[in-house]
C-alpha positions, 0 to 999 in steps of 0.5 A: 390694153391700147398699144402706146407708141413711143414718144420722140422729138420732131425732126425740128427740134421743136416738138413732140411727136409720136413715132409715126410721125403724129404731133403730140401736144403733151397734156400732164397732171401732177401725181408725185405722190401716186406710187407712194401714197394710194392704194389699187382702189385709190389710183384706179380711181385717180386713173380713170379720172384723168382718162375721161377728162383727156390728160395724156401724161401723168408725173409720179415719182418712185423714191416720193419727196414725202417721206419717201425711203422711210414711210412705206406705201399702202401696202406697208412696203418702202422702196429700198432696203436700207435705203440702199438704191441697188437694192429694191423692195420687191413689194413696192415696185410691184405696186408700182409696176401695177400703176404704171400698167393700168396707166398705160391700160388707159391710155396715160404715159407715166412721166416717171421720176426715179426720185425726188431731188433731196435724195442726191441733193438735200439743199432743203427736203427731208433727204437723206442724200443717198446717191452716188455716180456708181449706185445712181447708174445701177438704181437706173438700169434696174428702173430702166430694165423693169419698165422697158416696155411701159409706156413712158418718159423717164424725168430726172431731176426732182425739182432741185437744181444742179450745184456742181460737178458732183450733182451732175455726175450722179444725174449722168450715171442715173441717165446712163444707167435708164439707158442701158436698161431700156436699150433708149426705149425712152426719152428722158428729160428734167425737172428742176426747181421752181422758177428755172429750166432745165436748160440752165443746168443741163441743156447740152448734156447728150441724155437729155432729149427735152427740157421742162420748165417749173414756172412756179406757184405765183400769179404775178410771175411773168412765166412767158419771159421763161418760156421766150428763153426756152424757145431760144435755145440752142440747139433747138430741144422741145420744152414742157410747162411741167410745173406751172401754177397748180389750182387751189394752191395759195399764191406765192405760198402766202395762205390768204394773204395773197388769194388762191391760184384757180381756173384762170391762172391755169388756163393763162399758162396753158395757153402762154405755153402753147402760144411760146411754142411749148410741146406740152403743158402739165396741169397740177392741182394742190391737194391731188400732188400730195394725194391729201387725206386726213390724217395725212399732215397737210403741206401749204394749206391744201382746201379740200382732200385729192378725191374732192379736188379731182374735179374742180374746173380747170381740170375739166377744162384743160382737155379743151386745148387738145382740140385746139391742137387738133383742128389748128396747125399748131405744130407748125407755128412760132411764137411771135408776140411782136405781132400784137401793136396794141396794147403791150401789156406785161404781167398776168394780163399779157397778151401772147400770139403765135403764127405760121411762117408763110403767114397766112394763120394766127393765134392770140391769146388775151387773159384778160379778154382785152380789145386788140390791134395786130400790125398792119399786114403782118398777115399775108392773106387776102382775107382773114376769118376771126374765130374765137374759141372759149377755153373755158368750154371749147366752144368756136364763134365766127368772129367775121372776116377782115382784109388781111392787108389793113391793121386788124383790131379785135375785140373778144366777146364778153361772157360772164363765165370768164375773161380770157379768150383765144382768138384763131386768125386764118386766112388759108382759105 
């Protein structure tokens, strides 16, 4: 089994890195069901597929948003005994203890949800509400004993937001408890509701190691805007895409009327998300959330079942921005989209750009493939080379060289496969 090394936040407040000091983009796929709803075959499968197509995070959750205290796993176990949270099913976790490993055994962190949010706050789920301030720590320092080891994030929240000092409370003793049983071993982070981040509810509160952003199930949204807010904060704290829109799901919830979300709209976030200096991104797909199977009742209109749905192309195409990562000082750069002179598009054809502070390396990411003009030296290199990298098949093409001093206008190449384009100015020689 590869040794993982722990996750932590980079010295600037901006990143994620690895604890020798590596810069670690996180590349995640949305399993909220996993522990819940597979069995060993299943998951293995589930598992293994991610690995080889190069995600490096996988989301479940314990206490599953589906029915998850009364509906047992695969093996017939639920997770609570009365549905009690001092009180653990061995049987359950010991599938999940099982997952987290052979997770781990492929080279996968767990972004480890200890619940669903309707469990401590049933503004709308199947809930009931079954935690308090004192029985959230215990449930957390049990999870934080079992699984000090694993290699993984530990993500409070569940989609919900914070209503009042009460829900607080209960997140608090939750993150209190994790901490007291994995000694810190682990970051913890949260995963509020569509459309917000978690800054807006628990930004300062000391457990919080990173934010997460859920920008939602809708192609019109102007996510960015989200992003720029998350960057802003203060004290700086990195932030994840954590839940942007998943492929195949209908758009804005609106089966047919609206379309379905597909590989472009994935890719736009990713690549907004990098540009507005976000430390990870995780990808989701519709029917693989809810690992969707008949006889399984369908939620939202899934098109195919999860194992059908494991290889549809943004998947495969997501492991593309790693390498972007890695041959780019990504890490080191800032956002800046007033670079862009022309055109000042909005919507899901806005063009985002980031640059480094000396100056001298630049991305731009046009969804749309758009012909585009930078302000006049903005980039301070005698010289700039242009190469375009196609998110669709991580491919590079020398674009030339142009005078870091003048306006640059760029127009993308065209390519029948798809329209969006990254495009790398570099001018450090």
């Amino acid at each position: 089994m590869p040794q993982l090394k722990k996750i932590c936040v980079s010295a600037d407040g901006h990143r994620l890195v690895l604890d020798d000091r590596t810069p670690f983009f996180w590349l995640g796929d949305t399993a909220w069901e996993l522990f819940h709803r597979l069995n060993r075959e299943e998951a293995t499968h589930y598992l293994a597929t991610r690995a080889v197509q190069g995600f490096n995070v996988i989301q479940a959750v314990g206490l599953a948003e589906i029915d998850g205290l009364t509906m047992p796993n695969a093996y017939g176990h639920v997770p609570l005994q009365d549905s009690d949270p001092e009180k653990l099913v061995e049987g359950y976790w010991q599938h999940v203890d099982w997952i987290v490993e052979r997770a781990n055994a492929l080279g996968l962190y767990v972004a480890f949800l200890p619940t669903w949010g309707d469990k401590w706050n049933r503004a709308w789920g199947t809930g009931p509400e079954i935690f308090t301030p004192a029985n959230a720590r215990v449930f957390g320092a049990l999870l934080g004993r079992r699984y000090c080891s694993a290699a993984l994030i530990w993500v409070l929240g569940g989609d919900r937001p914070v209503r009042d000092a009460r829900d607080l409370a209960v997140i608090g003793a939750m993150a209190q408890g994790l901490r007291e049983g994995d000694g810190g071993a682990h970051c913890i982070t949260y995963h509020p509701s569509g459309g917000n981040g978690s800054s807006q509810y628990v930004h300062h509160e000391p457990w919080l190691d990173f934010n997460m952003v859920q920008t939602g199930h809708s192609r019109e949204r102007q996510s960015y805007l989200m992003l720029e807010r998350e960057r802003s904060m203060i004290p700086a704290k990195p932030f994840v895409n954590a839940e942007p829109p998943y492929e195949a799901h209908p758009n804005s919830f609106k089966e047919g009327a609206e379309g379905w979300l597909d590989q472009h709209d994935v890719r736009r976030e990713l690549y907004w998300t990098i540009c507005d200096g976000g430390a990870g991104y995780t990808y989701g797909c519709h029917a693989v959330w809810q690992m969707y199977a008949p006889p399984r009742q369908p939620i939202n209109f899934p098109r195919a079942t999860w194992r059908e749905s494991l290889s549809y192309p943004g998947a495969q195409q997501m492991h593309h921005a790693l390498t972007l990562c890695s041959k780019y000082p990504l890490s080191r750069c800032i956002p800046d989209s007033s670079m862009i002179k022309s055109p000042q598009s909005m919507g899901p054809a806005a063009i985002r750009a980031c640059r480094t502070d000396d100056r001298t390396f630049a991305m731009v990411y046009t969804p749309e493939g758009q012909r585009f003009a930078l302000h006049a030296g903005l980039l301070k290199a005698p010289s700039i080379s242009i190469t375009f990298f196609n998110p669709r098949s991580g491919a590079f093409s020398a674009g030339g060289v142009v005078d870091g001093g003048s306006e640059i206008i760029i127009m993308p190449p065209f390519d029948p496969s798809g329209r969006d384009w990254v495009t790398v100015l570099d001018g450090r020689g």
